[in-house]
C-alpha positions in Angstrom: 0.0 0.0 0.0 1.1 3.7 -0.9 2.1 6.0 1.8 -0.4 8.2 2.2 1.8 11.1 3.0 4.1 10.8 -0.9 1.1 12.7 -2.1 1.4 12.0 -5.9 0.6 15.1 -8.2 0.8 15.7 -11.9 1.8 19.1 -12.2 4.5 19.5 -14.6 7.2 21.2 -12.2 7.4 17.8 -10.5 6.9 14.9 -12.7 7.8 16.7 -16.2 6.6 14.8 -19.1 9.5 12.4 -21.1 9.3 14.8 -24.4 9.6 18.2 -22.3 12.2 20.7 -23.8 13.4 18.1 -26.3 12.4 20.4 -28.9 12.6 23.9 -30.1 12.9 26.2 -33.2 16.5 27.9 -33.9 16.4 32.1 -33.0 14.6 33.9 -35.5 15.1 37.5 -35.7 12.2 40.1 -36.1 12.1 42.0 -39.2 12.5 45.4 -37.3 16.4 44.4 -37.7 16.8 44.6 -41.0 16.2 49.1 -40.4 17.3 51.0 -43.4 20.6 51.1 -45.0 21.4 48.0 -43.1 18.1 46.0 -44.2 19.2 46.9 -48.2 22.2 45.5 -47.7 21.0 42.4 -46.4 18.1 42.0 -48.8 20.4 42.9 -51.9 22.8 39.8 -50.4 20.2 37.8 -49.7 18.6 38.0 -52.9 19.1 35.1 -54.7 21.7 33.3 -52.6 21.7 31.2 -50.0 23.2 33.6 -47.7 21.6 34.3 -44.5 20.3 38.3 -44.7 20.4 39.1 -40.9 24.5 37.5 -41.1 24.9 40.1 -44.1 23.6 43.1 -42.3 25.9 42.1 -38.9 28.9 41.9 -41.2 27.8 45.1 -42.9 27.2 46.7 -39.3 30.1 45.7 -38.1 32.4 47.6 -41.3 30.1 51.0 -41.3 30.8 50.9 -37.5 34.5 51.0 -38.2 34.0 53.0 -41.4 32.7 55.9 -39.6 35.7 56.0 -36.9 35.9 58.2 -33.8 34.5 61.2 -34.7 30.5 60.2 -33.8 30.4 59.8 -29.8 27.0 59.1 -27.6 27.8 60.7 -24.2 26.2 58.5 -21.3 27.6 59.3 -17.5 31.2 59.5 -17.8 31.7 57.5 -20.7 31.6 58.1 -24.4 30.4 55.7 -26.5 31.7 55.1 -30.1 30.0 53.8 -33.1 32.1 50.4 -32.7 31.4 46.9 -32.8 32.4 43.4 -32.5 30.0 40.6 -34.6 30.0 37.2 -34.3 28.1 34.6 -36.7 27.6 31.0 -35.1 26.2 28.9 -37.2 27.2 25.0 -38.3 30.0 24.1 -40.8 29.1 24.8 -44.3 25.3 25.9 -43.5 25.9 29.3 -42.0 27.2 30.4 -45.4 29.5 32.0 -42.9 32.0 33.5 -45.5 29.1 34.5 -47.9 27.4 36.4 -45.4 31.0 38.9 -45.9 31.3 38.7 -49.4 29.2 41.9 -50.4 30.6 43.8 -47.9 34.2 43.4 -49.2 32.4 44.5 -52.8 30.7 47.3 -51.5 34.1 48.3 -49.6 36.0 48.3 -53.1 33.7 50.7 -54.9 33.6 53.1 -51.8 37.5 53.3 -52.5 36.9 53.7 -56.1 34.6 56.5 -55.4 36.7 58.0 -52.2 39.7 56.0 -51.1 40.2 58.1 -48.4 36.8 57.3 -46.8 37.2 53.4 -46.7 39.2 51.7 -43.5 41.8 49.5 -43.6 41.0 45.9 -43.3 42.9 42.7 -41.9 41.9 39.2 -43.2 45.3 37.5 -41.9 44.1 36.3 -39.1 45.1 37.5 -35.5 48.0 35.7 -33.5 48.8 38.3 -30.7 48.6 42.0 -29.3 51.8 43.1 -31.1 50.7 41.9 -34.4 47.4 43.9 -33.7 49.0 47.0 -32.5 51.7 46.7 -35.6 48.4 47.1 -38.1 47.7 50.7 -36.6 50.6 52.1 -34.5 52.1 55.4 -33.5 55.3 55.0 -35.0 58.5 53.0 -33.8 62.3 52.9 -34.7 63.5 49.7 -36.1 67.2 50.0 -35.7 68.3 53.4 -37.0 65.2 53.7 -39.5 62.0 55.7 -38.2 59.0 54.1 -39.1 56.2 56.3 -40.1 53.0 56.3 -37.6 49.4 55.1 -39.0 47.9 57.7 -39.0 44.1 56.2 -39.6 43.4 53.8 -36.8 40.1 52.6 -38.2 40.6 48.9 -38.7 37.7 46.3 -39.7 39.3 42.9 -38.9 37.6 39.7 -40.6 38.7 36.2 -38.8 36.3 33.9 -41.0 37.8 31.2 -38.6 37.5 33.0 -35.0 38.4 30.2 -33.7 41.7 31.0 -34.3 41.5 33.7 -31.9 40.1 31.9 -29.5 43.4 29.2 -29.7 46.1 32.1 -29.7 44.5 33.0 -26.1 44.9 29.8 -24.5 48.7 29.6 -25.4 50.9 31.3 -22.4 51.9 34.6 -22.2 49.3 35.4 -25.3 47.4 39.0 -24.5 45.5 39.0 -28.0 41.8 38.5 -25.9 43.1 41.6 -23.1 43.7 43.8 -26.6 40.5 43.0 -28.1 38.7 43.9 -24.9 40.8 47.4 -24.5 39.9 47.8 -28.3 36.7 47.6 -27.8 36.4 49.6 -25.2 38.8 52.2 -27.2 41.1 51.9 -25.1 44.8 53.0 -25.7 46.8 49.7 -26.8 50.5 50.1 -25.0 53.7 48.1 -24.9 53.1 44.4 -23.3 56.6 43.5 -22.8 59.9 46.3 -22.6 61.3 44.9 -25.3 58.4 45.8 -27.1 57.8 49.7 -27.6 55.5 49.7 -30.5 51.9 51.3 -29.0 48.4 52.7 -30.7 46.3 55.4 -29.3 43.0 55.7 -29.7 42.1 52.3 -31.8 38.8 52.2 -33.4 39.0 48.4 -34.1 35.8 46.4 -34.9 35.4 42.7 -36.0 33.2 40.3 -37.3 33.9 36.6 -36.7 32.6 33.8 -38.4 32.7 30.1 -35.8 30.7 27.0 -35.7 29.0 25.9 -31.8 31.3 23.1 -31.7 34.1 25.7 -31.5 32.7 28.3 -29.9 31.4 26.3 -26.4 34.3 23.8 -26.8 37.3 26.9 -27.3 35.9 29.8 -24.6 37.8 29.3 -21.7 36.0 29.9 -18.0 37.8 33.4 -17.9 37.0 34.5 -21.6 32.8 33.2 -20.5 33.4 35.9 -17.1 36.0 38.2 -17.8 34.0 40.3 -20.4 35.4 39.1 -23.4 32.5 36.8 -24.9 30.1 39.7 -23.8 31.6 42.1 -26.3 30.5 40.5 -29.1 27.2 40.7 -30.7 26.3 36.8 -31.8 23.9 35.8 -34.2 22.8 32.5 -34.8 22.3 32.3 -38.7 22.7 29.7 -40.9 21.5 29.4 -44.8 18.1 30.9 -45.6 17.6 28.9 -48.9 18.8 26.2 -51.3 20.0 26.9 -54.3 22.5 25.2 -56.4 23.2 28.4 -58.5 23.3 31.6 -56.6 23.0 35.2 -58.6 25.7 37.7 -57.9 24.4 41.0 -56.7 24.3 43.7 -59.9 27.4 45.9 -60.2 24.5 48.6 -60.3 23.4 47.8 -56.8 26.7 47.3 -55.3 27.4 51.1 -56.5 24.3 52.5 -55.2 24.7 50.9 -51.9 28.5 51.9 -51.8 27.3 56.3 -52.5 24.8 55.7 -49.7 27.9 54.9 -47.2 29.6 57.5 -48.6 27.1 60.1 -48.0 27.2 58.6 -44.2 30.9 58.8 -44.1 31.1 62.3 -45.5 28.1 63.5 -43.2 30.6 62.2 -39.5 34.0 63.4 -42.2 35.2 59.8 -41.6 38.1 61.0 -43.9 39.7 63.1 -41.4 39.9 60.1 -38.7 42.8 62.5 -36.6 39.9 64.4 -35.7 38.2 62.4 -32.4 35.1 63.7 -30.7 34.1 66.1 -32.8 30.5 65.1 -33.5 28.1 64.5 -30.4 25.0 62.4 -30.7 21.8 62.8 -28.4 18.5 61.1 -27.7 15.7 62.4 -28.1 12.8 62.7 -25.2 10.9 59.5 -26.5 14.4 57.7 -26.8 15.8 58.5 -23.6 12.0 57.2 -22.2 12.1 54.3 -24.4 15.7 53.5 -23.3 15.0 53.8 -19.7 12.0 51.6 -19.7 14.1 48.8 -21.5 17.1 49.2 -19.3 14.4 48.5 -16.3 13.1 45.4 -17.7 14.7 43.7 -20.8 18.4 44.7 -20.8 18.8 43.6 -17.3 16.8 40.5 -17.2 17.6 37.6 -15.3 18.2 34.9 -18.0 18.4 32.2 -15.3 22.1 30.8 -16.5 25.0 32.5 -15.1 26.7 31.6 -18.1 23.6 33.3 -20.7 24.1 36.1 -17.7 27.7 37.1 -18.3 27.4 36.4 -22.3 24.7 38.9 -22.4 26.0 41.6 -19.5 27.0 44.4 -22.2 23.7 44.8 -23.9 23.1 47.8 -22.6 26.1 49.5 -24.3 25.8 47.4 -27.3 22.3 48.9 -27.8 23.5 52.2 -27.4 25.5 51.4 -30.3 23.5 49.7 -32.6 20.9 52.6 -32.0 23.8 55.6 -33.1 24.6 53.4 -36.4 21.1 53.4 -37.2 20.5 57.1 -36.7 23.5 57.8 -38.8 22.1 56.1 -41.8 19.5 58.2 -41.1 21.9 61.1 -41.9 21.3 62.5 -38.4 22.9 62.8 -34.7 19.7 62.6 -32.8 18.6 59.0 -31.9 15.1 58.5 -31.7 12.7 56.4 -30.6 12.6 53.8 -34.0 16.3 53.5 -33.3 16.3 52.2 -30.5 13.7 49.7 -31.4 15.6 48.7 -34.1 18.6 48.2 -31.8 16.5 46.3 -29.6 15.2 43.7 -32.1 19.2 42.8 -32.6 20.1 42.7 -29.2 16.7 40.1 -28.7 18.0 37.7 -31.9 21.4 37.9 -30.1 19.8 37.1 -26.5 17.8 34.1 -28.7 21.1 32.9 -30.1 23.3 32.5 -27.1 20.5 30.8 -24.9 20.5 28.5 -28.4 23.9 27.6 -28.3 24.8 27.6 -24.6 21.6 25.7 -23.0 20.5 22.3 -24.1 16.8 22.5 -25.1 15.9 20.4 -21.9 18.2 23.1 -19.9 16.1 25.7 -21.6 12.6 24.5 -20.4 14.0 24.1 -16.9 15.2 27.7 -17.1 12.1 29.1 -18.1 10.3 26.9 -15.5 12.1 28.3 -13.0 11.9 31.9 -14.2 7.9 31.2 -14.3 8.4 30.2 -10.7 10.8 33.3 -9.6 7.8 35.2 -10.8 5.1 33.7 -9.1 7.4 34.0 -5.7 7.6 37.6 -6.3 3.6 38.0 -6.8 3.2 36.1 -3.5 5.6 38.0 -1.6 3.8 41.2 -2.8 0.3 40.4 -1.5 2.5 38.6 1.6 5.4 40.4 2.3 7.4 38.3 4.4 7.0 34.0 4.4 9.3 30.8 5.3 10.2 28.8 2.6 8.0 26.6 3.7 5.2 28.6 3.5 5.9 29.5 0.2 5.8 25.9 -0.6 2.4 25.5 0.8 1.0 28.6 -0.1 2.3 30.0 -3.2 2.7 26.9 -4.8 0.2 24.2 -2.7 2.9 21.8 -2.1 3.0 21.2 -5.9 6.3 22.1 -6.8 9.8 20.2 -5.8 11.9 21.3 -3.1 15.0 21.6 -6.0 12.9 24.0 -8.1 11.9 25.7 -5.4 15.3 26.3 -4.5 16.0 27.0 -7.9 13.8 30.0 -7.8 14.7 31.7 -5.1 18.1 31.6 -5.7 17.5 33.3 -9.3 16.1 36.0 -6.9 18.6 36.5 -4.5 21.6 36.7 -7.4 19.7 39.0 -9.5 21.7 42.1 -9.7 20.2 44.1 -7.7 18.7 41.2 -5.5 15.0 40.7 -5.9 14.6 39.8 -2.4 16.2 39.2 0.5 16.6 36.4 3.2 17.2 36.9 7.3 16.8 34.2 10.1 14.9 34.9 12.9 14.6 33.0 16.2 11.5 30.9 16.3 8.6 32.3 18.7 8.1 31.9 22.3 11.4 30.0 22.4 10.2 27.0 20.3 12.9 24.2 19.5 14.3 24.0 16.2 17.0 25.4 14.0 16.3 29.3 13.1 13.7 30.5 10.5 14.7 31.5 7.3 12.4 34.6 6.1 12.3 35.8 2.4 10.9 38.6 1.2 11.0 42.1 -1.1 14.4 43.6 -1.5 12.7 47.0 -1.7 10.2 46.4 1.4 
């Protein structure tokens, strides 16, 4: 005979069914992406190919980014914010299209030169092996024996690693800084001399990258301190793989390729890219409805508890990133003031990329369990409202009527405790009246 106290229940948070989480759809971007310039580009790409539009219009975002240089800044607290970023496209070996998705860049890139070479940035497709060989591609000048060597003058660099995962080798070796100098570069950050023997340095870098990588590479290669240190979370990934079969892809018309390449040059004349010495010299703003729409999705969205403190520290810098994405589009707009559409537009990218590392970095049965306990960190916080204080076992039998496991439970409210800033809190108390037992345990509203 059963025990009548191993009360048996179906609800799904105890006993999940056999084929829960087992399946689920790859990230698919909304439209809203694809704003502008940047959406022509990708549809002119992905017309006719089997190139994946939304890994077009990263590539493309990532060179206009660099194209445009230091000139644009976003002021926010004490920190300026340049037009610069750093794409990655996951997507599986020989279905991601992965070096298709740069291919019209490159072709828009030569007939900006043919119109203005001065306007175009340098670009590296060597591969990266260390933080000298980077700083040697845009530095301030050195003497090499008895010979001066001439500084570079332009430090807008677009760097194309079609195999990331070469970079992501060169920073296991020893002694290798290359990760440290992508981080600084990203940030803009000054790149100085690693080593004493080594006196080669570049000032003010405007470096920005796309990266193409399979998942096998890209969860098997990150090392623990490239997942926390902020490495990984300067990068905008995509998931995007192949959008269509076809065994004989159309080239892009020459005619298109030139319209698209005057439309960046009337961006890059509009923030006088060709004078890249010149730093700081045009200041962007938001507008009323921007800075309110910004606000409300730095409340909610852009600090969101994605359960996984791995999907947490991949994700920490979409803030900033947004900021970014949002001045890029407002410049194809021929304008400094970002507006509300911007930011939307931003938004939708930095949702596919939220999409696409939760895809790559949690199992689809890890998935449902994460948004099972997110449902349940939610529920807590609805009974802790109406509540305010309870034990956890009161939570148990009230919030959830002794329906949910003790691990999920726990699951739950530790999602709230580590959200940052805590959700709630937890303080023990003596029991009443002097009653045996170990202390109680009291949760409730961080902000009560």
């Amino acid at each position: 005979m059963a025990d009548p106290d191993q009360h048996q229940t179906a609800d799904e948070s105890t006993q999940p069914a056999a084929d829960v989480g087992l399946h689920r759809n790859a990230p698919h971007p909304h439209r809203t992406c694809l704003y502008g310039l940047v959406g022509e580009v990708a549809c002119a790409g992905g017309e006719g190919t089997e190139t994946n539009p939304y890994a077009i219009a990263a590539n493309f975002m990532a060179y206009l980014s660099c194209a445009i240089g230091r000139g644009v800044y976003l002021p926010i607290g004490n920190t300026w914010h340049h037009p610069r970023l750093f794409c990655l496209h996951i997507g599986r070996s020989g279905r991601g299209r992965k070096g298709d998705a740069v291919q019209l860049v490159l072709r828009i890139d030569q007939a900006l030169r043919d119109l203005d070479d001065g306007l175009a940035p340098q670009i590296h497709r060597g591969g990266l092996s260390s933080r000298e060989g980077l700083v040697a591609l845009m530095h301030d000048g050195y003497q090499q024996g008895k010979q001066d060597i001439q500084a570079i003058d332009d430090k807008r660099l677009w760097v194309v690693e079609s195999e990331f995962a070469n970079v992501l080798h060169q920073g296991r070796r020893e002694g290798n800084t290359l990760s440290a100098a992508l981080r600084d570069c990203w940030d803009g950050v000054s790149l100085k001399p690693a080593t004493k023997s080594n006196r080669m340095y570049a000032s003010h870098p405007h470096v920005c990258l796309s990266g193409a990588i399979s998942p096998p590479e890209l969860t098997g290669m990150l090392t623990t301190s490239e997942l926390t240190n902020g490495f990984a979370n300067r990068f905008l990934m995509i998931w995007a793989e192949r959008s269509q079969i076809l065994p004989f892809p159309k080239p892009t018309p020459q005619t298109i390729v030139d319209t698209l390449a005057n439309r960046v040059l009337e961006i890059l004349r509009f923030t006088e890219s060709d004078q890249p010495e010149r730093r700081d010299h045009l200041r962007m703003e938001l507008s009323a409805q921007a800075q309110w729409r910004y606000a409300q999705l730095y409340r909610t969205d852009l600090n969101e508890d994605q359960g996984s403190e791995i999907v947490n520290s991949m994700l920490e810098r979409r803030a900033p990133m947004l900021l970014r994405l949002a001045m890029l589009f407002a410049l194809t707009d021929l304008q400094t003031r970002i507006d509300a559409h911007h930011i939307d537009a931003a938004m939708a990218w930095m949702q596919f990329a939220t999409a696409s590392v939760r895809y790559v970095f949690v199992s689809a049965a890890d998935e449902a369990k994460l948004a099972k306990t997110l449902e349940l960190s939610a529920r807590v916080l609805t009974f802790l409202r109406e509540r305010g204080q309870a034990t956890r076992s009161q939570i148990n039998s009230e919030c959830f009527r002794g329906k949910v496991s003790k691990p999920m439970i726990d699951a739950s409210l530790e999602t709230l405790l580590s959200s940052t800033p805590p959700k709630i809190t937890v303080q023990t108390v003596d029991r009443k009246d002097g009653a045996p037992g170990a202390p109680l345990r009291l949760y409730g509203l961080a902000n009560a």
